[in-house]
N, C-alpha and C positions, 0 to 999 in steps of 0.2 A: 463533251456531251454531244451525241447526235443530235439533227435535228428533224432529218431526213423520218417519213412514218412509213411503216409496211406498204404495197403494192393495194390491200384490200381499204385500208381505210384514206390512201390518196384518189381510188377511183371514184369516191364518194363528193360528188359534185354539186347536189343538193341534198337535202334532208325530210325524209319521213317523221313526220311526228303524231303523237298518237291520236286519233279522232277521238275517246274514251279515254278515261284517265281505271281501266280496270286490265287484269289478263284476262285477256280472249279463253285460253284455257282453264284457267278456276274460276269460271263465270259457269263455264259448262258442268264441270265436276263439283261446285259444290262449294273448293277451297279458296284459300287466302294469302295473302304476297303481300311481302314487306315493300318491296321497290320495282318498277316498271321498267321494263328496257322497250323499244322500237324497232325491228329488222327494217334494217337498210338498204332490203334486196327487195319486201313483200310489203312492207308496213304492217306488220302485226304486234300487237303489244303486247308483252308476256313478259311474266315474273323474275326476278334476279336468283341468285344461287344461294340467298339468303332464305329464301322462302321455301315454304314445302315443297312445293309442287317444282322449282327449280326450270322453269319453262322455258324462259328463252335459251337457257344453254343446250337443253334437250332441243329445242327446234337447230337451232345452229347446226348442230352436230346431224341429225336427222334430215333436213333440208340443204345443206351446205350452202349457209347464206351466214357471211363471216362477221360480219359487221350489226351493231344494235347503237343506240345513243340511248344515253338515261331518260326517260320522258319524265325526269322527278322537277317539279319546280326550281328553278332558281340553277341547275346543274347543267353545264355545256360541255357535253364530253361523249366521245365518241368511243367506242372498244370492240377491239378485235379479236376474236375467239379462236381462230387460225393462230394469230400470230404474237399473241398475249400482249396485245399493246392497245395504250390508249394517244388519246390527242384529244384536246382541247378544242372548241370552236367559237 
């Protein structure tokens, strides 16, 4: 087993975490999200791929900012959307 993580989530030095426990974008529109992710490049807090609105992976892609960590309580993990990995923190 590797141990070694992607180039995008070893540059990750410190940690963004979210000011609001809501997505920034279904606050605007209206909708609702099962679980929060944090960009690691801007600090924006936006919805998982579980949720309608699927938001932080449309910023990812949109913004090419690769990296999010769950902002769900109790959860320490980081995931890379370039490189489909996670790590632990």
């Amino acid at each position: 087993m590797e141990d070694e993580v992607c180039e995008h989530l070893a540059a990750i030095k410190t940690l963004k975490h979210a000011k609001e426990y809501v997505c920034e974008e279904c606050i605007k529109v209206g909708g609702t999200w099962m679980h929060l992710r944090t960009c690691q490049t801007c600090g924006v807090t936006l919805c998982c791929d579980s949720s309608p609105g699927q938001h932080a992976s449309k910023h990812a892609a949109a913004a090419g900012h690769p990296v999010v960590i769950s902002s769900e309580p109790g959860e320490r993990w980081l995931w890379c959307y370039v490189d489909d990995e996670m790590a632990e923190y």
